[in-house]
N, C-alpha and C positions, 0 to 999 in steps of 0.2 A: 745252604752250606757252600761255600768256595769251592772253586773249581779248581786243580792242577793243571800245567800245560805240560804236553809233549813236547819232542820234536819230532819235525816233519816226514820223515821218511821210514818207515819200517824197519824198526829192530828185532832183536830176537832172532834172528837168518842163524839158527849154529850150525856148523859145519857136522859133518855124523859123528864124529866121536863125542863132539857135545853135545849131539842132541839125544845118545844113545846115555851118557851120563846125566843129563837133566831129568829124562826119562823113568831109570834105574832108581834115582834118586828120590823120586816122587813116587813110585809107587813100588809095593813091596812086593814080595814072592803071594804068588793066587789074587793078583790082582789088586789088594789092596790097599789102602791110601798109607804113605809110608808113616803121614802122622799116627793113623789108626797101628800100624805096624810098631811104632816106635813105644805105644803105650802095650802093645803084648795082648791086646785084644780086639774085637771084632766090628765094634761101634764106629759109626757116621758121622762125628761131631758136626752139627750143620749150626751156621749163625743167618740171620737176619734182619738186613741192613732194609728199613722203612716199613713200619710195624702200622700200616692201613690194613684195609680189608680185604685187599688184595694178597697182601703181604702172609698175612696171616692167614690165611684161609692157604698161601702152600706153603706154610709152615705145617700144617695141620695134614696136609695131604702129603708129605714127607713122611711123618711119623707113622701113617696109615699103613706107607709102600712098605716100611721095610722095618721089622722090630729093631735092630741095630740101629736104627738113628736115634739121637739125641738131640735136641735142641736146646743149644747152650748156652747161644751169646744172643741177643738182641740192640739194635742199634734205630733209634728214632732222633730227629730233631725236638720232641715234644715228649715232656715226660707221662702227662695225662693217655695220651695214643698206646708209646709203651705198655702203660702200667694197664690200659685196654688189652692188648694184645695180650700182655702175659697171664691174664685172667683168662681169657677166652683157652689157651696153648695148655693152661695147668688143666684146666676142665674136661678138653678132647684130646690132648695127649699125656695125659698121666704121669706116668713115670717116665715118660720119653721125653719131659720137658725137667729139664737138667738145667734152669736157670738163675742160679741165686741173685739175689738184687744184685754183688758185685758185678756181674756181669752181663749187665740193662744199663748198658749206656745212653747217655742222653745228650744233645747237639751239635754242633758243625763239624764237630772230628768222632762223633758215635762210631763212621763205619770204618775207620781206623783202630779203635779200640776191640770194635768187634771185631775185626780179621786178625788181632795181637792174641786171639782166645785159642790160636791151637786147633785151627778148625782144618775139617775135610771138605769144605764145599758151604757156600752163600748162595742163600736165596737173596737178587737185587730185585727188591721194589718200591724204593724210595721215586718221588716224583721224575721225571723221565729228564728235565733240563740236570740235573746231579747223576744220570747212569756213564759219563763218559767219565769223569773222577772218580765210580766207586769200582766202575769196570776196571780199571785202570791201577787200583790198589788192587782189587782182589786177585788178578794176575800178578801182579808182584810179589804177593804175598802167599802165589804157588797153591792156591786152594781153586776146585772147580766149581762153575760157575752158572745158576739159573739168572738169565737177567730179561727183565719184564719187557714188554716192548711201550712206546718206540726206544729205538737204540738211543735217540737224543732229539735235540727240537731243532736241530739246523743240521745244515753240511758237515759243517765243520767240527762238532759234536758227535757227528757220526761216525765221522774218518778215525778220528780217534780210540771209538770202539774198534773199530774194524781193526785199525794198527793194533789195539792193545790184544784183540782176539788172536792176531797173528802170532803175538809172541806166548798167547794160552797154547795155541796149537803144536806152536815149536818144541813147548815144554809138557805137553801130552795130558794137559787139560784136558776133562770134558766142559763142553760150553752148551748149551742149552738154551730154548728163547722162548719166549712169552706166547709164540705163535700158536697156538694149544689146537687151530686147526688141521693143519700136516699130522697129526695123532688121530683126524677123527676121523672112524673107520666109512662114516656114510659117505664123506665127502674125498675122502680117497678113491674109493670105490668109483664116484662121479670122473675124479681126473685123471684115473686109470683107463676109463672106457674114452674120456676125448683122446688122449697118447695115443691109444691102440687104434685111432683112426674112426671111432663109430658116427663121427659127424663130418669125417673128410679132414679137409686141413682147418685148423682152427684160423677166423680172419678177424673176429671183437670177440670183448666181453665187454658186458653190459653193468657194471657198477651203480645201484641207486639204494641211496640210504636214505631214511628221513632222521634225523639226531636233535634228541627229545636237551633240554638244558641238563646238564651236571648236576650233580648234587651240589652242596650248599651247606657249606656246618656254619651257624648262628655267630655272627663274629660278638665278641664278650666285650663290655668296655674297657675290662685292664690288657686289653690285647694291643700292641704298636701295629700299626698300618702294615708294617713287613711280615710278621706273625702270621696276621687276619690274610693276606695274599698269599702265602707261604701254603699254611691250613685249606685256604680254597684255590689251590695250585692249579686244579681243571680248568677254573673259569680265567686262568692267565695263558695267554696264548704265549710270554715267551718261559713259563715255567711247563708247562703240557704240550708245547708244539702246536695248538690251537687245534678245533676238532678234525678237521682234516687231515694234520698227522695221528693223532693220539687217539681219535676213533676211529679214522678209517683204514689205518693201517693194517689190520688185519683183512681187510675184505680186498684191497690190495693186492697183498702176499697173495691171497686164493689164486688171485686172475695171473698174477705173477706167474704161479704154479701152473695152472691152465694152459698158460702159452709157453712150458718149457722154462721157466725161470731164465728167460731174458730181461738184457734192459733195454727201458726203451731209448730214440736215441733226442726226443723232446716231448716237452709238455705244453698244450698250447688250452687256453679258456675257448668254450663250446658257446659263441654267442645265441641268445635266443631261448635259452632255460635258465629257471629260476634257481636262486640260491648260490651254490660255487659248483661249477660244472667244467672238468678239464679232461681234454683226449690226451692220453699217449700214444704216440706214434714209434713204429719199430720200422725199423730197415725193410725189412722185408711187407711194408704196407699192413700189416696189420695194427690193430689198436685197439686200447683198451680207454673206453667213456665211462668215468666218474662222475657221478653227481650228488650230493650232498644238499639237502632242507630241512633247514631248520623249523623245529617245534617246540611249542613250550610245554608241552608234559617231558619229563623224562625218561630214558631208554633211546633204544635204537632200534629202528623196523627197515628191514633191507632184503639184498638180494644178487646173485649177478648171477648172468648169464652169458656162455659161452655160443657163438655163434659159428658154423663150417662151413665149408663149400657142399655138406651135404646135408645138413639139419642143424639145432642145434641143444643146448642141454643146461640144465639147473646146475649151480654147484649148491647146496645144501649141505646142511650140517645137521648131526643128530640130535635128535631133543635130550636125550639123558644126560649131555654135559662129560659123559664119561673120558674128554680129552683132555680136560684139565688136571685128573689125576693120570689119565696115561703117560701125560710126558713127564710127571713127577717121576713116574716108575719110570719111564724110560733113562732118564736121566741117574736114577740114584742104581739101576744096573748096571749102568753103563763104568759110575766106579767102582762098584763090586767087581768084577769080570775084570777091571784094567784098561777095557777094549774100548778108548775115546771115543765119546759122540762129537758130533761137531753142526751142530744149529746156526753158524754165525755166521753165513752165508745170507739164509733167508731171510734173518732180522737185519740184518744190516742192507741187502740187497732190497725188503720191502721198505725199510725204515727213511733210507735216502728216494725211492721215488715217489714217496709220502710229501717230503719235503721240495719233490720239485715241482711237484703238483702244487701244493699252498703259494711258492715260489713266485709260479707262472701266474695263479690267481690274482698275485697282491699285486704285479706287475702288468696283468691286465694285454700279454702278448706271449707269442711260445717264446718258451727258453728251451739251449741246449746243454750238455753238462759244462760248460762253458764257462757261462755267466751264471749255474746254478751251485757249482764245488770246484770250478778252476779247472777240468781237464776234458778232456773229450772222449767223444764216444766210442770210436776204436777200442782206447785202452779199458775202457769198463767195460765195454761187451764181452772179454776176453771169457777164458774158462776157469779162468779162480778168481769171480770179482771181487772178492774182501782182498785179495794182495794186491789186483789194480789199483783200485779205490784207494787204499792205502796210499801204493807207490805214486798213481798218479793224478787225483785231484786234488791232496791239501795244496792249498798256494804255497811257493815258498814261506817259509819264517810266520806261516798260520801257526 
């Protein structure tokens, strides 16, 4: 699907009377969504946008959270995938899946269509090189927002979330992320004891993944080359951000999280390990070593560890999965209540040092935010880095 362009600099800045009537205006008396207000009843209308497995499976975990939602609209580039999904949604959400074929749109403007449905909130899980265009409508289109990670496959993809998250937030969006580990309770628990000091001062984490090949759907001979690339979007490094953003970004965000959700202020390659191996380096001399090996079975086998000046400690995560539907329910109370979540920090904060990592790899020396997104690291370190980022790394006239 085409991408939209911004401009450069962060809109959406309203002064309080506008942000108190943007506000007002979006959400009704008890919290709820003023669309759901405007119909005189209680209902979620959720749509959509990129109907994989992914996709669908929190579509699915939507309807579980909270009998009020509906699933309404769906939007794919492919109408096979679709017509998958809304089999699987009629099956595991019953009567909660409210989708007539009108409204199963199908390619390059589907998630346009879908957000025109009157909705309270989009699930984004279309391929990750298309979340800065779809982010980007569904804020305009004033509905709250789950969006998958990564935020986008470059810098400049990402800024653009992050701008457009700015003006969800102005407008009293909840925003949501892919990140489904800041939900899990085993590995909260882990980065609640390094904060509290149980290891000293934290000085590494230890990042090592082994990352098995992506799946593979069988490309068909009536399919055009763009199709069959499109369909196997993983195995394209600039449609998935290549595995290094698109799978390790999550294990990322953890170590992110571990050392206080700073950034760092370079990325440099770890010569002497195999595979792609990069240190982040922080101001204050700590760092976090990534490493990444490739396998040909598929999946991913990893792990990181936090290291202190007094021991150090596992981050793990709990085997029941149960944080993939927590942040659903996190998310769909969040607009019940009124009371904004706001995730777009951490997706977008792990999303871009994903990227500087792959960055420094491909360039084979450290880089700083510099030469990685145009701005420096002052202004990103700051204490609200989605409005840094924004303000100060698109280049001019990006």
């Amino acid at each position: 699907m085409p991408s939209a362009h911004t401009p450069a600099s962060v809109h959406g800045r309203l002064a309080r009377r506008d942000f108190l009537a943007a506000s007002t205006a979006l959400l009704a008396p008890g919290g709820m969504p003023a669309a759901a207000a405007g119909r005189g009843d209680a209902t979620i209308r959720i749509g959509l946008i990129g109907c994989g497995g992914r996709g669908t499976g929190a579509a699915v975990q939507a309807a579980a959270a909270d009998p009020a939602v509906r699933i309404v609209a769906l939007g794919d580039a492919f109408a096979d995938q679709l017509a998958s999904a809304a089999a699987v949604l009629g099956r595991a959400a019953a009567s909660q899946f409210d989708c007539p074929p009108a409204r199963r749109h199908v390619g390059p403007e589907a998630h346009r269509r879908v957000l025109a449905e009157g909705l309270d909130a989009v699930l984004i899980a279309a391929p990750p090189h298309l979340r800065p265009p779809h982010v980007e409508a569904a804020v305009a289109a004033r509905v709250h927002v789950m969006c998958e990670t990564p935020a986008g496959v470059d810098a400049r993809g990402v800024i653009r979330v992050a701008e457009a998250f700015a003006r969800g937030r102005a407008a009293g969006l909840s925003i949501a992320s892919g990140l489904h580990g800041r939900r899990d309770e085993r590995l909260s628990a882990a980065v609640a004891r390094v904060h509290a000091g149980a290891i000293g001062r934290p000085v590494a984490v230890d990042v090592h993944a082994v990352n098995g090949r992506g799946w593979r759907v069988p490309v068909r001979p009536e399919w055009t080359a763009a199709e069959a690339r499109l369909r196997n979007w993983i195995g394209s490094d600039a449609l998935s951000g290549g595995p290094f953003v698109e799978r390790h970004v999550h294990a990322i965000d953890r170590a992110l999280w571990a050392l206080g959700d700073r950034l760092p202020s370079a990325a440099r390659p770890l010569p002497g390990r195999a595979g792609v191996a990069i240190g982040y380096v922080f101001d204050d001399g700590a760092e976090i070593r990534v490493s990444s090996l490739p396998c040909p079975e598929p999946g991913v086998v990893g792990g990181e560890t936090v290291s202190g000046s007094r021991g150090s400690s596992r981050l793990e995560l709990a085997a029941d999965g149960r944080r993939f539907q927590a942040t659903i329910d996190a998310f769909l109370q969040s607009i019940r209540s009124g009371r904004a979540m706001d995730d777009s920090g951490t997706l977008v904060r792990a999303s871009l040092v994903a990227v500087m990592g792959r960055t420094a790899a491909e360039a084979g020396r450290t880089l700083g935010w510099g030469e990685v997104a145009g701005g420096d690291a002052p202004a990103l370190a700051l204490s609200s880095p989605v409005h840094q980022i924004g303000r100060s790394v698109n280049p001019a006239g990006a």
